[in-house]
C-alpha positions, 0 to 999 in steps of 0.5 A, a space after each residue: 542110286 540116283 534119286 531126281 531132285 524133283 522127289 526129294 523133300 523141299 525143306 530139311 528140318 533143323 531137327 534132320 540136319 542135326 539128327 546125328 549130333 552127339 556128345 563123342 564119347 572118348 575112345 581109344 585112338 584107331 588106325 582104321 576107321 571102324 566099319 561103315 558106309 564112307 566116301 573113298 575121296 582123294 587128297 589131291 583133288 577132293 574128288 570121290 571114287 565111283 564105279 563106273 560101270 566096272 572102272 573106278 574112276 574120280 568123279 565130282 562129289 554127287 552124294 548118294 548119286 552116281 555110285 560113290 559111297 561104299 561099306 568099310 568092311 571088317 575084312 579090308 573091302 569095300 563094298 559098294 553101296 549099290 551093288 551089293 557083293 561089289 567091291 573097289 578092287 583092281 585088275 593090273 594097274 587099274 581100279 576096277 570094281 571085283 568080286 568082294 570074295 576076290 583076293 583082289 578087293 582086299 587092301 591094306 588100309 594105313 592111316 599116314 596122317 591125322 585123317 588121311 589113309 593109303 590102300 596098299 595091295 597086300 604084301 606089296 608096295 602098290 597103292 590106289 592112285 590118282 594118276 599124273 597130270 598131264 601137261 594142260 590138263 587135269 588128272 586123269 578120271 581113271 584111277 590106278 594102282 602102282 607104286 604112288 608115293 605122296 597125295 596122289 596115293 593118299 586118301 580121305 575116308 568121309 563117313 557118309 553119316 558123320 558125327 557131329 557134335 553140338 555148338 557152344 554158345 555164340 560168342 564162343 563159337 569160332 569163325 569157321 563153325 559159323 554158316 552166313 546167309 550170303 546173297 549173290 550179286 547182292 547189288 543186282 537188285 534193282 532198288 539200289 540203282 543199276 546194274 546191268 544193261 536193258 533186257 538184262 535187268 529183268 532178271 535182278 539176283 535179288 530184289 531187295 536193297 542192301 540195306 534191307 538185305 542187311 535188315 533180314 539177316 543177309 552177313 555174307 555179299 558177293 558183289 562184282 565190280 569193274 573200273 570205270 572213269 567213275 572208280 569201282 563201280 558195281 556192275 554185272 559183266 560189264 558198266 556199258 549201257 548200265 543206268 546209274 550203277 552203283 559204286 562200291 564204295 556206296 555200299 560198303 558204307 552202307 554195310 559200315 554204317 550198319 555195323 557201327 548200329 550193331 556191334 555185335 554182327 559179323 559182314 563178309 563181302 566178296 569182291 569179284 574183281 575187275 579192277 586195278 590195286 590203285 583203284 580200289 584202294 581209292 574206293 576203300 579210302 571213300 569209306 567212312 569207318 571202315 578201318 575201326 571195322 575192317 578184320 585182318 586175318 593175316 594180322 592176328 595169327 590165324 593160319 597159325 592158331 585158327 580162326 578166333 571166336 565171335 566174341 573175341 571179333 566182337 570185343 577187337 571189334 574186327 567185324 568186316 572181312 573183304 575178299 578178292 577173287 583177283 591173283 596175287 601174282 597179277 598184284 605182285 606183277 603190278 606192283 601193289 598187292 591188295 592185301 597191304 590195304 586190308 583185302 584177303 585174297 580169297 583163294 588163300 583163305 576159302 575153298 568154294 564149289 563151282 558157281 553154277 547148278 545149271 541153267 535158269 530153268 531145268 535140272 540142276 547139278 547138284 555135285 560140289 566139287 572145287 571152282 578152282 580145279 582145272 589144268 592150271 589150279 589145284 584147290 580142292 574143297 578138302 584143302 586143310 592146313 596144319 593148325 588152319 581150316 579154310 572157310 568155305 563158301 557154297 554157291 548154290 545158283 544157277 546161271 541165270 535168276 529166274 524167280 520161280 526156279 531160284 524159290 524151289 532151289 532155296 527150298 532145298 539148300 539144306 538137303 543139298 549143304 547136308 548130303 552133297 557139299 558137307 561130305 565134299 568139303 569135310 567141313 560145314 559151308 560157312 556161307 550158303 550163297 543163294 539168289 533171290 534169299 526172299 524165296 524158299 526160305 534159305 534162312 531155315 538151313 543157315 539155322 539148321 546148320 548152325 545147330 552143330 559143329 562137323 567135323 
C-alpha cells in the first residue's frame, strides 16, 4: 500500500524508533525463520520482490510501499501483505504471484548460510532466481524459477519489525553501532568562502561554517573537491568563476584543530574526489596534526575482526576516518593509491543509498537502494563480509537545496531511516547525511538511532 509521505507524521519520537527493542531471549537455533511479516530480498542485489500486478519482480526497496512485504506462513507460503490470499508463487519459470491454496505458492525454504535462504520448488531442484545479467545491463526486474545455483538463488528473509536490542554504554559501543549527523556539502555554505559560481550560490547545502557545524554536534562532512594551480580546492561541480573558495586543507585543519580541543569525538569526512594522488597528499601534508589523529582502519585489522569500539578509537587516539570516492584501479593505473597516505576508498569500506530523493521541490523518492548498482558495479547496501559489516552511510537530499523543502524533509529522517532504509540495508545508517542540518531537527533521529543496536 502506498501511503503519501505529505500523511505521514513529521517526527518519529525516540521512544517509536526503539519500540521493539528487547533483551533477545536465548532459543534454540532455527533453519526457518519463525512465522511473520518479511522482505524476501535478494543477496545479489539487496533489491526486494514485489508484486507487480501478478509478476514478481525486484524492485528498489520502498518499504510498506509498493507490495513488497509478505507473511511467512506455517506452511512454506508467502503471503503478500496487500493482498490477502495472494501468495509469491510461479507460473513455469516465472515468479508470479498465485492462489495461496495453489500447490504453486508453496516452497521449501533452507537456510544456506548464517542468515541467508533458497525457495526450492517441492521435490525439485528448482529455485527462485534473480536472472543473469546481461552484458551492459543490470539484472533483469522479473525474477525466475530454474535451476540457479550460488547468490542469484539466495536470498535474505528481512523481518519488517525486526528485534533489536539496546546499546551498551558509549565507550563500549563499536564504530558500526553508531549513527553520525553528517552534512552534505558541508563546505557549501556560504560563511566559510565560496563555493560555486553566481546564481548558483543562492542556494548553500548549509548555511553554517565548519566550524559552527563542528560546535552542533555535525561528525560526519561530505566535501567535494577539484584540482586547481591552487591544490585541492573546495567547490561544487566545477572552481571556475567560484570567488574565493576554500581549500581542503583549510578545513580539515579546521576539524583537526577541534579534535585536539575534544579528545573524546570521532569525525568522518567524505572526499567526493576530482583530483590527482599527488595532489592530495600535498594537501594533506598542509594539515597540522593530522597524523596524531588520522585512523587507519586497513592498519588495525578490521575486515578481520570488525570495527573496534569508541573507547579503544579514544585511547589510540584514531579519531579522523577520510574517504574517497575515487577508484582504486584508476590509482593503481597512476601509479600511487590513496590509501598509502591514510585515505580509505570508500566503496571498499561503506555501502551508501542513491544520492538523490528527487528534485528541489515536489515528491520525493524515498526507496533506498545502492548508489553503486548499475551495469558495471555490484555493491548492494546488504553487502556484508565474513567477520566484517560495512558502514553505511545514508543520503537523504534532494538534487538541489531549497530551505523550506530540505527543513520538511529533515522532519522525517527518522520515519524513513526506520521503515525504508534500515530494512534495505540490514543494518542501522551510520550516517544520516542531510542538507540544511539547522532545519527539521535531524539531530532528534541521530538520537533516536542511537538508542539500540539492529540487527
Amino acid at each position: 500500500m502506498r501511503t503519501p509521505h505529505a500523511l505521514l507524521a513529521t517526527t518519529v519520537t525516540a521512544a517509536a524508533l526503539a519500540a521493539t527493542v528487547v533483551t533477545p531471549v536465548p532459543a534454540a537455533a532455527a533453519t526457518v525463520p519463525s512465522p511473520g511479516a518479511y522482505y524476501v530480498q535478494s543477496a545479489t542485489t539487496g533489491l526486494n520482490a514485489a508484486d507487480a500486478s501478478g509478476a514478481v519482480e525486484q524492485h528498489r526497496p520502498r518499504g510498506d510501499e509498493d507490495h513488497q512485504q509478505w507473511n511467512l506462513r506455517a506452511d512454506g507460503t508467502l503471503e503478500n501483505t496487500d493482498s490477502p490470499g495472494t501468495c509469491l508463487g510461479r507460473a513455469g519459470d516465472q515468479a508470479r504471484t498465485v492462489a495461496c491454496a495453489s500447490p504453486e505458492a508453496r516452497w521449501e525454504i533452507a537456510l544456506v548460510g548464517a542468515d541467508r535462504f533458497t525457495l526450492t520448488v517441492p521435490g525439485s531442484d528448482r529455485r527462485l532466481t534473480v536472472a543473469p545479467k546481461p552484458s551492459g545491463a543490470v539484472h533483469p526486474a522479473p525474477l525466475a524459477v530454474g535451476t540457479g545455483t550460488g547468490d542469484l538463488a539466495t536470498w535474505y528473509l528481512t523481518p519488517v519489525d525486526p528485534v533489536t536490542r539496546p546499546l551498551p554504554p558509549r565507550d563500549r559501543r563499536t564504530l558500526d553501532q553508531v549513527t553520525f549527523l553528517t552534512a552534505h556539502n558541508a563546505y557549501a555554505n556560504g560563511v566559510d568562502g565560496g563555493f560555486a559560481p553566481p546564481f548558483i550560490d543562492l542556494f548553500p547545502n548549509q548555511n553554517r561554517g565548519i566550524e559552527r557545524q563542528l560546535a552542533d554536534g555535525v561528525r560526519g562532512f561530505m566535501l567535494d573537491i577539484h584540482q586547481t594551480p591552487d591544490g585541492a580546492i573546495l567547490c561544487h561541480n566545477s572552481c571556475t568563476l567560484v570567488s574565493r573558495p576554500v581549500a581542503l586543507w583549510v578545513d580539515l585543519q579546521r576539524i583537526v584543530d577541534f579534535l585536539r580541543a575534544h579528545p573524546d569525538q570521532f569525525v568522518t569526512v567524505f572526499l567526493e574526489d576530482y583530483v590527482d594522488p599527488g595532489v592530495l597528499r600535498a594537501e594533506l601534508a598542509r594539515v597540522q596534526g593530522l597524523s596524531d589523529v588520522l585512523y587507519r582502519p586497513d592498519r588495525t585489522g578490521v575486515r578481520e575482526n570488525g570495527w573496534p569500539t569508541m573507547g579503544q578509537l579514544a585511547a589510540a587516539g584514531h579519531r579522523l576516518l577520510i574517504f574517497t570516492d575515487h577508484s582504486r584501479a584508476a590509482d593503481r593505473a597512476a601509479g600511487t593509491t590513496r590509501d598509502t597516505f591514510g585515505v580509505m576508498y570508500q566503496r571498499e569500506w561503506t555501502v551508501e543509498n542513491h544520492w538523490s530523493m528527487g528534485p528541489g521541490v515536489g515528491a520525493s523518492d524515498w526507496s533506498c537502494h545502492s548508489r553503486w548498482y548499475d551495469a558495471g558495479t555490484d555493491i548492494p547496501l546488504t553487502r556484508t563480509e565474513p567477520g566484517f559489516r560495512p558502514l553505511f552511510v545514508m543520503n537523504h537530499f534532494r538534487d538541489a537545496a531549497i530551505a523550506s523543502t530540505a527543513g520538511t524533509d529533515n522532519s522525517k529522517l527518522a520515519d524513513r531511516a526506520r521503515r525504508f532504509c534500515q530494512p534495505a540495508a540490514r543494518k542501522k545508517p551510520n550516517y544520516l547525511a542531510v542538507d540544511r542540518y539547522d532545519l527539521g531537527d535531524p539531530a532528534a533521529a541521530v538520537t533516536a538511532l542511537n538508542t539500540y543496536a539492529y540487527p
